[in-house]
N, C-alpha and C positions, 0 to 999 in steps of 0.2 A: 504494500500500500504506500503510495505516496504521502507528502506534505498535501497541509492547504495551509490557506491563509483565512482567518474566519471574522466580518466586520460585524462587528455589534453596537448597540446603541445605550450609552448607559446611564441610569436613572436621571445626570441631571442634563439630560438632551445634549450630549457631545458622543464622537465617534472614536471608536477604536479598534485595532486587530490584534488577534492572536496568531504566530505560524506554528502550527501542529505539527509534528515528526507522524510519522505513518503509523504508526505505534498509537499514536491519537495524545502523547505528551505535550505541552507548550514549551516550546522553545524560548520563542522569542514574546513579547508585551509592551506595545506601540504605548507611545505618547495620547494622551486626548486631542484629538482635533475637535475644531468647531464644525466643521461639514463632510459629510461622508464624500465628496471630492478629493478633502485633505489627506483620509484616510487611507483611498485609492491610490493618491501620488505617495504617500507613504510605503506604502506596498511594494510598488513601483522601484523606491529608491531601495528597499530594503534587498531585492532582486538581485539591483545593480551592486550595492556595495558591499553585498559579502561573499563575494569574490573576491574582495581587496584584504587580506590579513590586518594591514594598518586600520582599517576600520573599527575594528573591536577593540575596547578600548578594556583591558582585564583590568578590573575592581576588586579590594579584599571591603567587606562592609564593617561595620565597628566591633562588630559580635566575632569577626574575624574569616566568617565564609565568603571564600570568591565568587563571584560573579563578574558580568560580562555589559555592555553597551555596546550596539551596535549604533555609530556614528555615519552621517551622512558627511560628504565634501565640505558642507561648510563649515562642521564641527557638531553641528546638533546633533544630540540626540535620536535615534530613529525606534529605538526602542531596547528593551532590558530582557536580563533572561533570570530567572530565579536566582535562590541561594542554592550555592552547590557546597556538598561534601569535602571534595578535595580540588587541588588545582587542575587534576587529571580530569575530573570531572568537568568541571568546567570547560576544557579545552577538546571534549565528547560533544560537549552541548554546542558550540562552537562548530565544528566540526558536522554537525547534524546541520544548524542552522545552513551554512556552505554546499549543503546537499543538497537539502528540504526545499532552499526560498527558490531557486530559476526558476525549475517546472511547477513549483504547487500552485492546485485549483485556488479558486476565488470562490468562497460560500458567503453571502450577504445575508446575516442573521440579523439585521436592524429592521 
């Protein structure tokens, strides 16, 4: 089973995606946008730039678990991936993301 990409609408009327690994795990957890447009071009870039290594930007959080951002050209943000375990882990999750985002479907859950 492949990735998707899954857009949702959430409670206070702004847009968001999840990329699902074929496994049906979330990978990766976009930004809010204001318009399911934004959301789309999100998608979009998220496609494009994790193919690029230097775009993930590895994160340790306070509590001390890594985590990951995937960054767009201009520097923002494109979206986040959970707390992981170990650095290994993290760099799995990474690694799926690299797989998942080119071909995964588009499911519009909004």
């Amino acid at each position: 089973m492949s990735g998707k990409f899954e857009i949702k609408k959430t409670n206070n009327e702004k847009f968001m995606f999840n990329l699902k690994a074929g496994n049906g795990e979330i990978i990766l957890t976009s930004a809010m946008y204001k318009a399911k447009a934004s959301a789309e071009n999100g998608i979009a870039s998220v496609r494009e730039n994790s193919q690029n290594d230097d775009r993930f930007d590895r994160r340790t959080a306070s509590n001390d678990s890594p985590y990951f951002a995937l960054k767009a050209g201009n520097g923002e943000d494109i979206g986040r991936s959970e707390m992981y375990s170990s650095k290994s882990a993290m760099e799995n999750g990474i690694a799926s993301v690299r797989k998942n985002a080119p071909d995964a479907t588009v499911s519009d859950l909004s």
